[in-house]
N, C-alpha and C positions, 0 to 999 in steps of 0.2 A: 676146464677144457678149452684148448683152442683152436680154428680152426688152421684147415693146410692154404696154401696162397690158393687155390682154384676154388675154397668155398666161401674164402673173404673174398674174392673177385664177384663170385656169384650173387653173395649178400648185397653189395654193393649197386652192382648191376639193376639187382630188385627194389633198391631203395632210390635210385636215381627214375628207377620206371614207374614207380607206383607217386615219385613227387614230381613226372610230368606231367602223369595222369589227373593227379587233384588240377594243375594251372589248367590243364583242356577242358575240366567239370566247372572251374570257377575263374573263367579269366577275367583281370581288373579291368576289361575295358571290350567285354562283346563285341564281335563282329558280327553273331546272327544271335538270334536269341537262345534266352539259357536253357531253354528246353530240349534246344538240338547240341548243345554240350553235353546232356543228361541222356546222350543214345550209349546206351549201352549192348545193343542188338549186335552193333558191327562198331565194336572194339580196335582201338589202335595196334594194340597188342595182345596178345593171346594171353602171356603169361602176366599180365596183372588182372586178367578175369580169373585164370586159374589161382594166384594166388587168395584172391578174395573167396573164391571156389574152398579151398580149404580154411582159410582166415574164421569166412563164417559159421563150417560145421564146426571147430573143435574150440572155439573161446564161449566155451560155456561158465556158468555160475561155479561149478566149480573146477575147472580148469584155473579159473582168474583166483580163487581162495586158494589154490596150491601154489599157485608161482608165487603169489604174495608172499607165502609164509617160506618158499623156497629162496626168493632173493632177495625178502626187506628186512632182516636180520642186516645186509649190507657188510657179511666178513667176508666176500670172495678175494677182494684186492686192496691196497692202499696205495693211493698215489697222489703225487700234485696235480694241478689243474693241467699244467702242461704235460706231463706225463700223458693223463689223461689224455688228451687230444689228442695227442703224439700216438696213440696205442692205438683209438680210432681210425688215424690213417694207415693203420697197417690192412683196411676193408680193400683201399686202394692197389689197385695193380698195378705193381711201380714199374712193369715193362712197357707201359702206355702212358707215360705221364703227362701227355700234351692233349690227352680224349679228357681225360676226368681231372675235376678240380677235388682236392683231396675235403677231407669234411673240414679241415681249420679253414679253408678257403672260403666253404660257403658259412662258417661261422661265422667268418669275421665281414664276408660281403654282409650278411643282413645286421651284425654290430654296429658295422660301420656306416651302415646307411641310417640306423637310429639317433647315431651320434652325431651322423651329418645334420639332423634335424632337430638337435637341441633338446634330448629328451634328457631325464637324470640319470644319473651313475646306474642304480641298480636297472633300470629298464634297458641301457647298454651291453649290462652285464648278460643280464637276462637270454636276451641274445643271443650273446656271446655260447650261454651254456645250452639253447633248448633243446639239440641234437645230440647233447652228449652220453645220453641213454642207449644214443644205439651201440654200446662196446654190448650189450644183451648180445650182438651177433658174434662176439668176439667170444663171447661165454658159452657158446655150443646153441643158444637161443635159434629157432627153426626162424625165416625172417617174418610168416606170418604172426608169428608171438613180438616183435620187436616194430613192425611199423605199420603202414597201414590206417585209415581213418578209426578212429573211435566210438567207443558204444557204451551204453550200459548196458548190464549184464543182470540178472535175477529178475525182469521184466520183458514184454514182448519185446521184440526187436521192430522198430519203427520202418515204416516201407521206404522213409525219406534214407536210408542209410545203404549207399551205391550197393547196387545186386542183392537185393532184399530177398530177392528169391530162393537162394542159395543156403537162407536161412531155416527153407524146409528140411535142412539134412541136420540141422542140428540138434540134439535131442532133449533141449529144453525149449523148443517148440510146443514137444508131445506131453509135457508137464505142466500140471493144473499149478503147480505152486507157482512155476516164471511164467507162464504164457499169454498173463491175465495184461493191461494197459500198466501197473501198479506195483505185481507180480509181488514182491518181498517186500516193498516200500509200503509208504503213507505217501500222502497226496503231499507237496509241497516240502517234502522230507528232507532238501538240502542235496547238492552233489556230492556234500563230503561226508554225507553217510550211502553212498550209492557205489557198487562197485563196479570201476569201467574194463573195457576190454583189455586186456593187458598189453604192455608193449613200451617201448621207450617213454614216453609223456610221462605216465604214472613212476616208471622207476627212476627219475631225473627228479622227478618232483618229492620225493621220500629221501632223497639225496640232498636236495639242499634248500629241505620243509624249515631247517631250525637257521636260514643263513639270509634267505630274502623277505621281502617286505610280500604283504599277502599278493597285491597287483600282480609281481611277476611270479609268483609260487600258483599263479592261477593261469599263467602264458604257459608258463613248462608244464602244469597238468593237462591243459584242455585245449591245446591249439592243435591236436589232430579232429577236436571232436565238433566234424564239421556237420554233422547230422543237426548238430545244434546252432553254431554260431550263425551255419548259414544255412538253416533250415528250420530253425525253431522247433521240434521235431520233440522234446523232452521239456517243456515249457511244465508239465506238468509234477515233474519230478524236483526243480529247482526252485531254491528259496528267491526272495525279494533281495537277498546277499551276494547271492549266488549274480541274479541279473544286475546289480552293478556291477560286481568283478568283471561281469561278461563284455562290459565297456572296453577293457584293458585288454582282454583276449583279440576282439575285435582290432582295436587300433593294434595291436602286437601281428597278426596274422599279416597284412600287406608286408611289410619288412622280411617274411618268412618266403614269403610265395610269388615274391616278383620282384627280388632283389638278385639275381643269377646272373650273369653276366661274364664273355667268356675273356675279359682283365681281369688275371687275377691280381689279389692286393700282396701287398710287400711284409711278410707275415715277419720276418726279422725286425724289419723297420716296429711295427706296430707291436711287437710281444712285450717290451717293457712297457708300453702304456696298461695292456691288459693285464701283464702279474701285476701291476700296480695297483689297478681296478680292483680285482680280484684278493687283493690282502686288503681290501676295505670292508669286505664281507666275507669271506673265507676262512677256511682255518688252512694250517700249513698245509695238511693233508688231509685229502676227500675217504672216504671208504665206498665201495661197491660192490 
């Protein structure tokens, strides 16, 4: 299914509001301290309280084990990489096109600021793809299921993860089996037996699990999941594997969250660099 142009404008609109919100909760370079970033009382916006308002009743344990098994089978579409992208910008509301930078825009701003800085091919790549999960909105996906910070799921829900409160309406709160520190897990159990909130990160990472090196297949899983990286919040759920990888998430996030910029880049000029990139690890065609 796909959406009419006024609910891709909508989508869009939520995904550009919900990733101002994260820079005002984590900005690279505080003005006051971070704890008066962390007011949630009196919200910039209304609707990315309410969106986290529903975000956190309905991504329960098994919410996240249906969509799994609903869209990692990965037969709804076949496309090339450009394709892809191409498809994503249809979120954008092309009667505005001087407000919003389309998503290839802010792909290639934070590619291209990796590759300003001499990182390797796949970690450019990486990049290149971490946002490309969200065509989930292009699929009928509600935006609370497709963006939004990260969690796991089948254990309590941590107070470090924005508007914890909210998490009283969810009904694996009131369940002895999730509600425990542990919940379904073992102590130190790995994240990659651990199931997260669903939403872009996770379906981009099941998308191109068999194409990158584990570093970036660990950027495109876990770079919403700030409860962790910048809260340490799940320390107990993660293997000694898991916090190296978490290296790469780290250095990967700045590039993601404060590379925006209202020049956009010369997406003509730069696409034969990136199919080129991309048939270095790619196959001709992606599945989604």
């Amino acid at each position: 299914m796909e959406l009419s142009k006024q609910e891709k404008k909508k989508a869009h609109d939520l995904i550009e509001e919900w990733e101002d919100d994260v820079l005002r909760r984590y900005p690279e370079e505080p003005v006051k301290e971070k704890s008066e970033f962390r007011n949630y009382d009196d919200p910039a916006r209304d609707t990315v309280k309410e969106f986290y308002r529903t975000n956190h009743q309905y991504q329960t344990y098994d919410f996240v084990l249906q969509k799994e098994k609903e869209f990692l089978s990965l037969d709804r579409k076949q496309m090339t990489l450009w394709e892809a992208v191409e498809y994503l910008n249809t979120m954008v509301d092309d009667s505005d096109p001087d407000i919003d930078l389309d998503q290839t825009q802010h792909l290639l701003q934070t590619s291209e600021a990796i590759r300003a800085d001499g990182h390797p091919d796949w970690f450019i790549l990486t990049g290149f793809l971490h946002d490309l999960g969200k065509v989930l909105c292009l699929f009928g996906e509600p935006q609370w299921a497709v963006v939004g910070d990260t969690f796991p799921v089948g254990c309590a829900f941590s107070d470090k993860i924005v508007y914890p409160g909210f998490f009283n309406d969810n009904p694996d709160t009131k369940n002895a089996r999730f509600n425990t520190r542990l919940g379904v897990y073992k102590e130190h159990c790995g994240l990659d037996n651990v199931h997260m909130s669903w939403g872009h990160d996770e379906y981009i990472y099941h998308i191109m699990k068999d194409h990158l090196p584990e570093e970036g297949l660990y950027m495109l899983r876990y770079h919403s999941f700030y409860a962790q990286h910048r809260e340490r919040a799940y320390d107990h759920l993660m293997s000694r594997h898991d916090h190296e990888m978490f290296r790469w998430v780290d250095k990967f996030n700045p590039y993601d969250l404060y590379t925006k910029a209202p020049v956009k880049p010369d997406v003509q000029a730069l696409r034969p660099y990136y199919e080129d990139l991309a048939a270095k690890f790619l196959p001709d065609t992606l599945t989604f």
